[in-house]
C-alpha positions as CSV (number, residue, x, y, z in Angstrom):
1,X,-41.8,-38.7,56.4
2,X,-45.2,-40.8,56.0
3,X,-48.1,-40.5,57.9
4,X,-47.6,-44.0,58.7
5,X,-44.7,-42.5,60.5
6,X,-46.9,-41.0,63.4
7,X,-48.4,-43.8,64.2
8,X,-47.9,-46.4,67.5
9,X,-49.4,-49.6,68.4
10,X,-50.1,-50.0,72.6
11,X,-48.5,-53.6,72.7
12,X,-49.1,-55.8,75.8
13,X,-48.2,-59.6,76.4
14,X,-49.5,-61.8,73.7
15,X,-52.9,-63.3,74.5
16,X,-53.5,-61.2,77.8
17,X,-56.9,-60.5,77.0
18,X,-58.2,-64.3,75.8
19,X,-60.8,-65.9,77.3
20,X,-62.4,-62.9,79.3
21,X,-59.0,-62.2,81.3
22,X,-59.6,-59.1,83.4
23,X,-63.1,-59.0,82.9
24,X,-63.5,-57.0,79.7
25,X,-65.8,-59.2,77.8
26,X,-63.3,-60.7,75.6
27,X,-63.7,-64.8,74.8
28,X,-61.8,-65.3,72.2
29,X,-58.4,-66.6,71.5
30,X,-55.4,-64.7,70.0
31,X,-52.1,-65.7,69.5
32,X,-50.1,-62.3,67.7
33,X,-47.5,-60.9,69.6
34,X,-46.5,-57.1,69.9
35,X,-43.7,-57.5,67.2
36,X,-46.6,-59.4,64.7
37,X,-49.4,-56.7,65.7
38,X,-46.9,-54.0,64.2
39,X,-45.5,-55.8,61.1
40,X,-49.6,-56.3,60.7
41,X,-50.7,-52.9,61.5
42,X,-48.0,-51.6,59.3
43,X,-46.2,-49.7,61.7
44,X,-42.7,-49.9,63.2
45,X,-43.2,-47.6,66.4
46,X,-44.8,-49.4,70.3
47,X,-45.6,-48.6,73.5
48,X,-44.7,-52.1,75.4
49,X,-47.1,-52.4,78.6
50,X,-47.2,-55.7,80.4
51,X,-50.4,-55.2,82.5
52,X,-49.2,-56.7,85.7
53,X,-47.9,-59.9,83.3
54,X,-44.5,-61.2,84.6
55,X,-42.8,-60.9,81.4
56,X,-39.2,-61.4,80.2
57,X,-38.3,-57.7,78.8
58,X,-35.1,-58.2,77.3
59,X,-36.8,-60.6,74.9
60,X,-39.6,-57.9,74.0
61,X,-36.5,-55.8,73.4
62,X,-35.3,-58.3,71.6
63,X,-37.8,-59.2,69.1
64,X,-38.3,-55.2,69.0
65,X,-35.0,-54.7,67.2
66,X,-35.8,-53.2,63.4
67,X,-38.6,-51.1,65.0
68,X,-38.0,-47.4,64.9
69,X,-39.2,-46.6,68.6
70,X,-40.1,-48.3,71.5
71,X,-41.4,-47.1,74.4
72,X,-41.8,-48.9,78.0
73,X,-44.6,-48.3,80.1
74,X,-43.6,-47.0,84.1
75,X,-46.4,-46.0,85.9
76,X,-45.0,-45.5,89.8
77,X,-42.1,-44.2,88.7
78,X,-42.3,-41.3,91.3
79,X,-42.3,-43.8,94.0
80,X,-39.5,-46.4,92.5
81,X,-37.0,-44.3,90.7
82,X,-35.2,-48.0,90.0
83,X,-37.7,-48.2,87.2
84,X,-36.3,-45.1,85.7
85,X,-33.1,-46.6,85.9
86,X,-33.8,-49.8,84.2
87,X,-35.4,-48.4,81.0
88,X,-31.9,-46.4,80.6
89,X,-29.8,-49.6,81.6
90,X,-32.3,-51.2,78.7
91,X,-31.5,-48.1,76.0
92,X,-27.6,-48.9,76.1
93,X,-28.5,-51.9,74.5
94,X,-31.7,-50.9,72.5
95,X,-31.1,-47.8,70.7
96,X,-34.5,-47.2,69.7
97,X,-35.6,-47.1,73.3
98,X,-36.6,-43.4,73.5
99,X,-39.7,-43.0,75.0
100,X,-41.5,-44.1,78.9
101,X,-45.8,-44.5,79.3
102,X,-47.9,-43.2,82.5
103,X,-51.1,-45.6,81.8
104,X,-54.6,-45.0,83.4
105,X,-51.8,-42.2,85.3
106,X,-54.9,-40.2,87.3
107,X,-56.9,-43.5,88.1
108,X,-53.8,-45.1,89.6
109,X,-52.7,-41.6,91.1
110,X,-56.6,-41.6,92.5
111,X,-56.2,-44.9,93.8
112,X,-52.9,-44.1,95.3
113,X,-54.0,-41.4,97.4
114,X,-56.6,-43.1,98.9
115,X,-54.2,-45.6,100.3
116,X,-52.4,-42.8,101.9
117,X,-49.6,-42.3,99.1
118,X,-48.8,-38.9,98.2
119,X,-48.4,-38.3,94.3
120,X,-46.3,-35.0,93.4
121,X,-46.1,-33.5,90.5
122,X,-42.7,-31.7,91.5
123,X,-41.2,-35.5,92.0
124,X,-42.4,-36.5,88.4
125,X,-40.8,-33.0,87.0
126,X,-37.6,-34.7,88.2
127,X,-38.3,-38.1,86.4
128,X,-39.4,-36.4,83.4
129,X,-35.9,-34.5,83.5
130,X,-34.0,-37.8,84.5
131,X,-35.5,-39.6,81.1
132,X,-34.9,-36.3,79.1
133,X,-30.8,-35.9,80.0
134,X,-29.5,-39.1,80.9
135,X,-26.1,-40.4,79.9
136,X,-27.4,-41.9,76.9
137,X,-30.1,-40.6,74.9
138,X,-33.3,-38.4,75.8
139,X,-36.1,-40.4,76.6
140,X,-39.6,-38.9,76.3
141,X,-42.1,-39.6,79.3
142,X,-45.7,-39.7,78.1
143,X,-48.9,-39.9,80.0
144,X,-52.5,-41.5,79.0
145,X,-55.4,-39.0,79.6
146,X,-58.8,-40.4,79.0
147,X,-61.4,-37.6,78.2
148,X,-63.7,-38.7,80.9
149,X,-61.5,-37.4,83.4
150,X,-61.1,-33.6,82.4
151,X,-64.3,-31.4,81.7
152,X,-65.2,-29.4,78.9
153,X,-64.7,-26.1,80.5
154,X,-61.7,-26.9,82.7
155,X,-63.3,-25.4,86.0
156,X,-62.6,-28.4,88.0
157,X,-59.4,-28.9,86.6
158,X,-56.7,-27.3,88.3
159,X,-55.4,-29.8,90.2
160,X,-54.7,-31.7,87.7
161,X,-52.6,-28.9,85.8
162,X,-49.2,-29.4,87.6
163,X,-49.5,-32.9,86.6
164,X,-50.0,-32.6,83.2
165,X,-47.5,-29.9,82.5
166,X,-44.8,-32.5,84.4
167,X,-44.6,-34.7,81.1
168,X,-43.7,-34.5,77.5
169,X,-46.6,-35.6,76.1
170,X,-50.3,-36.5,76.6
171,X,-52.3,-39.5,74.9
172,X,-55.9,-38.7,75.0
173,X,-57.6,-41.6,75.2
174,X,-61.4,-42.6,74.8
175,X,-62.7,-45.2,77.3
176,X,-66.3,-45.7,75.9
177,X,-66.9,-45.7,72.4
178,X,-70.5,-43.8,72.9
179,X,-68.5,-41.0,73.5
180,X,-66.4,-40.8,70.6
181,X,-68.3,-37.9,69.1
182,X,-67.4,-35.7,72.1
183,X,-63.1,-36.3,71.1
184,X,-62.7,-32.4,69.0
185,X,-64.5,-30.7,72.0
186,X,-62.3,-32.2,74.4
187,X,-59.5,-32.0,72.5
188,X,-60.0,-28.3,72.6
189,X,-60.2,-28.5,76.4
190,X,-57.1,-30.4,76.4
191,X,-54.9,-27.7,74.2
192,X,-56.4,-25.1,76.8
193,X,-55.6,-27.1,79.8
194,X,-52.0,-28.0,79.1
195,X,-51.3,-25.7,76.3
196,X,-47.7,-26.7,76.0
197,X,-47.6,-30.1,76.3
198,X,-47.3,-32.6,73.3
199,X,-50.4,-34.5,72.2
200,X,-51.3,-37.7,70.9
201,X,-54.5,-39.6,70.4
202,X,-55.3,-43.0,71.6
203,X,-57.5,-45.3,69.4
204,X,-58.8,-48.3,70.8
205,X,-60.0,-51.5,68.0
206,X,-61.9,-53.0,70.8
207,X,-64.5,-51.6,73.3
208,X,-62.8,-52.3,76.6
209,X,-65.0,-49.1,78.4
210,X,-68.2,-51.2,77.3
211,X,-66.9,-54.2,77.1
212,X,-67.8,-54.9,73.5
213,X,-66.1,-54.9,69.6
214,X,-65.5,-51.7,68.3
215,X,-67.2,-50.7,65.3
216,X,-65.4,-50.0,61.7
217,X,-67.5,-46.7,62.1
218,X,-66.3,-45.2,64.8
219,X,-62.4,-46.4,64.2
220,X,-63.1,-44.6,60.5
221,X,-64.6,-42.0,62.0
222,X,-61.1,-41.3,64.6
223,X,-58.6,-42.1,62.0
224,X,-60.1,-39.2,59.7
225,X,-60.0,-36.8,62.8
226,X,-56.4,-37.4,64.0
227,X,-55.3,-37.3,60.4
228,X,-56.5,-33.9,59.9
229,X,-55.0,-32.8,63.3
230,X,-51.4,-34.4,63.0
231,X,-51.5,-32.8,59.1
232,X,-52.5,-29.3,60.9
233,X,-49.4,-30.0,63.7
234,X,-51.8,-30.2,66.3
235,X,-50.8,-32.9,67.9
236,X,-48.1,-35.7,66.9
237,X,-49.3,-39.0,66.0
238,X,-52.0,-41.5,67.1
239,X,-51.9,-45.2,69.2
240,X,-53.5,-48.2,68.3
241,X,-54.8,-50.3,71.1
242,X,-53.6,-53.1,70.6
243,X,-52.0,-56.6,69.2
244,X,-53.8,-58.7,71.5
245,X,-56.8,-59.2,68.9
246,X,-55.3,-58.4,65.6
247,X,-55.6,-61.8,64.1
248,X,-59.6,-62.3,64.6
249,X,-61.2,-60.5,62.0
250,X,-62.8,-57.9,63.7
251,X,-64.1,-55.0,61.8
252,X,-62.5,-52.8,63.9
253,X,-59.1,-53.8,62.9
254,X,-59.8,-54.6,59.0
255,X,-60.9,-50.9,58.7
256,X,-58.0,-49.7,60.3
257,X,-55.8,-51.2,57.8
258,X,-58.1,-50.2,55.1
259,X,-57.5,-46.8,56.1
260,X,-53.8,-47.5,56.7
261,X,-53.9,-49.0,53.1
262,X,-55.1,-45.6,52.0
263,X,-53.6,-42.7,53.9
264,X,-50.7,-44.6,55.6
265,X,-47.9,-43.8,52.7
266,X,-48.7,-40.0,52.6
267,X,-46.2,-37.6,52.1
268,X,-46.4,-35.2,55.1
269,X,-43.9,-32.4,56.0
């Protein structure tokens, strides 16, 4: 296996971000889709998350066909078990469906309750247990975590526990770039919070937290980090975020394939 191997793109609806949609900053115009960002990032594994886009998924699926995994995002799944159902319907047909996303899951959990809705981690035990033995293959159900919203020390974190033990995996995610530097201390929070559940990192190529490009510093600065912790087994691969602005020339993005160019065909056990 290559390192190249352990790594995922977060894919959304091509051009979702152009021309400051959703208010992160963004004015520019891109045109690569989830299938292009991979061929271009040089990886043959994504998350597909449509952020609220009305999109056609069998043609994602589609165009997804000589990738090695694909995962669909599902957030509310507790609530509307029909979305289990449809990404099994979907793996029939896709073999290399094997994997379901919680995004933002605590802010949307957060938001939830204060509608009213109750969010339970016993119900999402059951999801996570529907995707794992299903009549077709297992499925993995991930969640994002971002590192602002766990402490250093855990004390505050116990609620959140039940939650975090209910899926197969955690991304860890970093909203702001300022606080990249904090990532190994809250990484160790994270093994000590949910000891057994799988990790991966997230690594964003644009500055959505501060609403700004991300620097080739900072991307150089992650890739280095995760490498060292996927090559130790501490956690199992890393995310890029995302297609949507692969094909502008942002330093962000040439460093990562310089770095991809460099460590991505490495032998690892």
């Amino acid at each position: 296996m290559k390192l190249r191997d352990k790594f995922w793109q977060w894919g959304h609806p091509e051009g979702c971000y152009n021309n400051g949609q959703d208010g992160y900053g963004h004015m520019a115009e891109s045109r690569m889709t989830p299938m292009e960002g991979c061929l271009y990032l040089g990886i043959s594994k994504t998350f597909m998350v449509p952020v609220g886009r009305k999109i056609n998924r069998r043609q994602y699926n589609k165009s997804f066909k000589t990738l090695s995994a694909v995962g669909w995002e599902c957030f509310g799944v507790d609530k509307y078990p029909e979305k289990v159902e449809q990404i099994i319907e979907e793996s029939k047909e896709f073999p290399n469906i094997t994997a379901a996303v919680l995004d933002d899951f605590v802010g949307k959990s957060k938001k939830r309750r204060e509608e009213g809705e109750e969010v339970n981690a016993d119900v999402l035990i059951k999801v996570r247990e529907r995707f794992n033995n299903n009549e077709v293959r297992p499925i993995d159900l991930w969640m994002v975590l971002y590192t602002r919203e766990f402490a250093l020390d855990g004390v505050d974190d116990a609620p959140l526990r039940p939650f975090l033990d209910s899926v197969n995996g955690i991304i860890m995610w970093t909203w702001e770039e300022k606080d990249v530097h904090l990532i190994p201390e809250k990484f160790e929070a994270l093994k000590k919070l949910s000891p057994n559940t799988r990790k991966m990192f997230g690594c964003y190529l644009y500055n959505f937290g501060e609403r700004k490009l991300a620097t080739a510093k900072a991307v150089r600065w992650q890739l280095d980090f995760y490498r060292e912790k996927i090559l130790a087994g501490e956690a199992e691969g890393v995310v890029f975020h995302t297609n949507t602005m692969a094909d502008l020339d942002y330093e962000s993005y040439d460093a990562a394939l310089e770095w991809m160019d460099i460590h991505g065909d490495e032998e690892i056990g």
